[in-house]
C-alpha positions in Angstrom: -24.3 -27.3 45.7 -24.5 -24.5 43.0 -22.5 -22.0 42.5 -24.0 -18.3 41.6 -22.8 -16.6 38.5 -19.5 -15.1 38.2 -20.2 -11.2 37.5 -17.6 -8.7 35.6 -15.5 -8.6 32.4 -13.1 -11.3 32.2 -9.4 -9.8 31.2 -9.6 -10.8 27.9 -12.8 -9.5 27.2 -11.4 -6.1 28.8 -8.2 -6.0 26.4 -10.4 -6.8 23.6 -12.4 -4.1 24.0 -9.8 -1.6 25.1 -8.1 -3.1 21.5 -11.2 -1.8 19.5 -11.4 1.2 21.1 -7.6 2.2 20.2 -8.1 0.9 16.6 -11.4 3.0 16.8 -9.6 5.9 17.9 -7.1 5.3 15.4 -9.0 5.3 12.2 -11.0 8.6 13.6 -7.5 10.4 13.4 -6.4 9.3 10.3 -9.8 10.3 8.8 -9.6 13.4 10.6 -6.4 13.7 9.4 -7.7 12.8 5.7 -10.6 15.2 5.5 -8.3 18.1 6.8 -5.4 17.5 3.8 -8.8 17.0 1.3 -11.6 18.4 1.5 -11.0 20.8 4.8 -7.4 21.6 3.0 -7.8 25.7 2.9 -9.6 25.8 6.4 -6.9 24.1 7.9 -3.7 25.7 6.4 -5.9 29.4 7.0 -6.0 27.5 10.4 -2.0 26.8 10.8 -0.9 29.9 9.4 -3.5 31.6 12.2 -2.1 29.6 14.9 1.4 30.3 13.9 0.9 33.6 14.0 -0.7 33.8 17.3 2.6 32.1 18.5 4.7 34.7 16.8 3.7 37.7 18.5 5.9 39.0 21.5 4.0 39.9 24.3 6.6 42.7 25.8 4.8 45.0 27.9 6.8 48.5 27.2 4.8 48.2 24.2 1.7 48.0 25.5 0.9 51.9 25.6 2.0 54.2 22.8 3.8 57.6 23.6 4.6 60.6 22.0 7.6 62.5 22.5 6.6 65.5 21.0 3.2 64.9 22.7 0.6 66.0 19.8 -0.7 62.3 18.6 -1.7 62.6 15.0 -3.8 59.8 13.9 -4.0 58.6 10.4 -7.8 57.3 8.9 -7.9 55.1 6.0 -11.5 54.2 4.8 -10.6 51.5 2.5 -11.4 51.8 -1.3 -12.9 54.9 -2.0 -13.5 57.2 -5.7 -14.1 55.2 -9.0 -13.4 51.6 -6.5 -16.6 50.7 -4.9 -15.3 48.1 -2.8 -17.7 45.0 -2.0 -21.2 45.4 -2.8 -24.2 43.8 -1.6 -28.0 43.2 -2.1 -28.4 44.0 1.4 -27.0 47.6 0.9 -29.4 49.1 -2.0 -27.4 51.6 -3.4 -24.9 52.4 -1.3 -21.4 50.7 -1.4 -18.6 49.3 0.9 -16.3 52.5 0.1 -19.9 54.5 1.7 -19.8 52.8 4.9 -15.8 53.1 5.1 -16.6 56.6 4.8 -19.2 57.1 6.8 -17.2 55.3 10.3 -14.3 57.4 9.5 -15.8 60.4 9.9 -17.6 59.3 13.0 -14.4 58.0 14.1 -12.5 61.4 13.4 -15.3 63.4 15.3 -14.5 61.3 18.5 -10.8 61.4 18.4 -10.8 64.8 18.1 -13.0 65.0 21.2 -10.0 63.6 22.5 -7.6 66.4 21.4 -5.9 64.5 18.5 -5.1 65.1 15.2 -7.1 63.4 12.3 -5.5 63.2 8.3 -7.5 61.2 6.2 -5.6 59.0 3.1 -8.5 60.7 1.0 -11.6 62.7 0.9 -13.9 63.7 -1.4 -11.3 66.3 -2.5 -8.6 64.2 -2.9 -7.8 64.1 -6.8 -7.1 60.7 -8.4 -3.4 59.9 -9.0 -1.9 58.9 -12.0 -1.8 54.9 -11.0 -5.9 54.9 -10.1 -7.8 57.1 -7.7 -6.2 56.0 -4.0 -3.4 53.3 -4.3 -2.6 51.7 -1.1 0.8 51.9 -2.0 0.4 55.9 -1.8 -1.4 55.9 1.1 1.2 53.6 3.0 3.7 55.9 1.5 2.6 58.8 2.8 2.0 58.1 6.1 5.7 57.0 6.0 6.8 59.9 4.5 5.5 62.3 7.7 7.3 62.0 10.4 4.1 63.4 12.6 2.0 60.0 12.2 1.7 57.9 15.1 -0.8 55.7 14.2 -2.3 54.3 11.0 -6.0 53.1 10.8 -7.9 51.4 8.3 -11.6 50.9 7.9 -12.8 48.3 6.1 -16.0 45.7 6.1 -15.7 42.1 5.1 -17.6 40.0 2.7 -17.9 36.3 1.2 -19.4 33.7 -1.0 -21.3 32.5 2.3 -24.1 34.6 3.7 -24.0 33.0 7.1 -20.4 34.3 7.8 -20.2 37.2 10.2 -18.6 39.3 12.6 -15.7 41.7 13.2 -12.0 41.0 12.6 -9.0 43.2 13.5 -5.7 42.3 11.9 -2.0 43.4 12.3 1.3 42.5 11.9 3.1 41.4 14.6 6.4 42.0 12.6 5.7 45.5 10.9 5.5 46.8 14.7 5.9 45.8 18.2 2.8 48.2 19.0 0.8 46.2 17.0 -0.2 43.5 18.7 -1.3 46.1 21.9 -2.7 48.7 19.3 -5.2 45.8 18.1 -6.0 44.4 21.4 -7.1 48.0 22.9 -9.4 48.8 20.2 -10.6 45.0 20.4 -11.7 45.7 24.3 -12.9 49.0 23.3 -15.7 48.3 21.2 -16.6 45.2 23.6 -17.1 48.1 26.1 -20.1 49.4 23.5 -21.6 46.9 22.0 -21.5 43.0 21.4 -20.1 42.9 17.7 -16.6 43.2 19.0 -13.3 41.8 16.6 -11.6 39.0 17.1 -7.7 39.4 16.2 -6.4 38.4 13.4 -2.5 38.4 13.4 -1.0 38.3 10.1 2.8 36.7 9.3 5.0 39.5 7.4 5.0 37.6 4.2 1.2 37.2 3.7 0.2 40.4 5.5 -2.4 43.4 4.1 0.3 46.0 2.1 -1.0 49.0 4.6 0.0 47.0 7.8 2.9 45.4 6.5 4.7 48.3 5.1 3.3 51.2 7.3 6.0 52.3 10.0 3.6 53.8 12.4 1.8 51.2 14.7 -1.4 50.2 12.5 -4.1 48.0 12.2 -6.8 46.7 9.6 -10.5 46.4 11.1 -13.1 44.6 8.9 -16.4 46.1 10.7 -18.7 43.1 9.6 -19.8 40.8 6.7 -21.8 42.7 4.0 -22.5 39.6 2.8 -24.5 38.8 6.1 -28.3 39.9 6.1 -27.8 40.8 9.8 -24.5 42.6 9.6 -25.5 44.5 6.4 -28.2 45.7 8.5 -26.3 46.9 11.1 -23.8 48.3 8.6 -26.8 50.8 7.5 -27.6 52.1 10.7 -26.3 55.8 11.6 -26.7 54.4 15.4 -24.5 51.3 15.0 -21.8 53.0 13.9 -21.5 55.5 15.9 -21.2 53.0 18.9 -18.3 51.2 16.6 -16.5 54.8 16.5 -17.1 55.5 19.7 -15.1 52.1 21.0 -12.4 52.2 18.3 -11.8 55.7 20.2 -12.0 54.3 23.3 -9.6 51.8 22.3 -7.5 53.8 20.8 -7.4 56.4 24.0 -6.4 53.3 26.4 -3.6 52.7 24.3 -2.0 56.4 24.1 -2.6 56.7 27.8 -0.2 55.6 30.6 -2.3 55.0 32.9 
């Protein structure tokens, strides 16, 4: 009488192959982990030091609205760059610089906080005259906004660029440690320019040690928003229309109105 084939995986053939897939596994880590201390090296400490940050922030919600105790909210705009430094430049631009577009949101920014009843100083204008160390020195500008008591909130516009055209989007950093507002401060403008339009930041906490000098060193809650790439065809076109940023002011209003209110 025959008997009819024995169907399955025998147990050794099973361990065997649950071997190769471990030692597969296995060498896929370690040349992951190769190809991120080599080649992927700066992506992945940018990545750590991200991640790190992330972890160090201290969600404590009495800090999640700002208020005033004398209740006038003076706001301080800081177009990045500006008089005899240009900024980033770009083909896409023609003529006009990233110190122009810095410019140009802050004043559309100014108009609407001041539809909101607050009180706009820039860090310079046209007006301002050049100091002895360059035309605007952060360190001034920092400086200044420490030295008046009135300023409760320190923003500054900037746009972003890089070597790689295809590299886009908005980012919003702050220091977790130069402020407990900050982390809120971000995340409200963050929601309110996704209430406008799609081109919203992602956050970008910064540790104290590596952070941009404005938010590190300015006392008053304060963030640093890169609008988009200028180095991006698509963002640099966006970056030149009157409409766009408008809609960009109007949110980082918005944003910044949720966070002075209580409600």
């Amino acid at each position: 009488m025959k008997h009819p084939h024995k169907t399955g995986t025998s147990p050794r053939k099973a361990k065997k192959r649950l071997w190769l897939l471990c030692a597969a596994a296995v060498l896929l880590l370690s040349l992951s982990a190769v190809l991120c201390l080599t080649v992927f090296r700066p992506q992945t400490a940018a990545l750590y030091r991200r991640i790190s940050a992330f972890l160090s922030v201290k969600h404590d919600p009495e800090y999640a609205h700002y208020r005033d105790p004398d209740g006038k909210i003076v706001i301080r705009l800081d177009p990045g760059h500006g008089g005899s430094d240009p900024g980033a430049l770009s083909p896409y631009l023609g003529e006009l610089t990233e110190s122009d577009i810095n410019y140009r949101l802050s004043r559309l920014l100014r108009d609407e906080l001041e539809r909101f009843g607050y009180t706009v100083i820039f860090t310079w204008d046209e007006n301002t005259p050049p100091s002895g160390q360059g035309d605007y020195p952060y360190q001034e500008r920092s400086a200044a906004s420490n030295a008046d008591s009135s300023t409760d909130l320190y923003i500054s516009l900037h746009c972003n660029s890089f070597t790689d055209p295809s590299v886009g989007g908005s980012r919003l950093y702050f220091c977790p440690d130069s402020s407990p507002y900050n982390y809120y401060l971000a995340r409200s403008i963050a929601d309110g320019v996704k209430e406008v339009h799609d081109d919203f930041p992602a956050l970008y906490p910064m540790p104290y040690e590596s952070a941009f000098y404005v938010i590190k060193y300015t006392k008053a809650p304060s963030v640093l928003l890169e609008t988009l790439f200028l180095s991006n065809p698509d963002d640099a076109e966006k970056l030149l229309s009157e409409e766009w940023l408008a809609k960009e002011a109007e949110g980082i209003a918005r944003g910044i109105r949720a966070f002075l209110s209580d409600r």
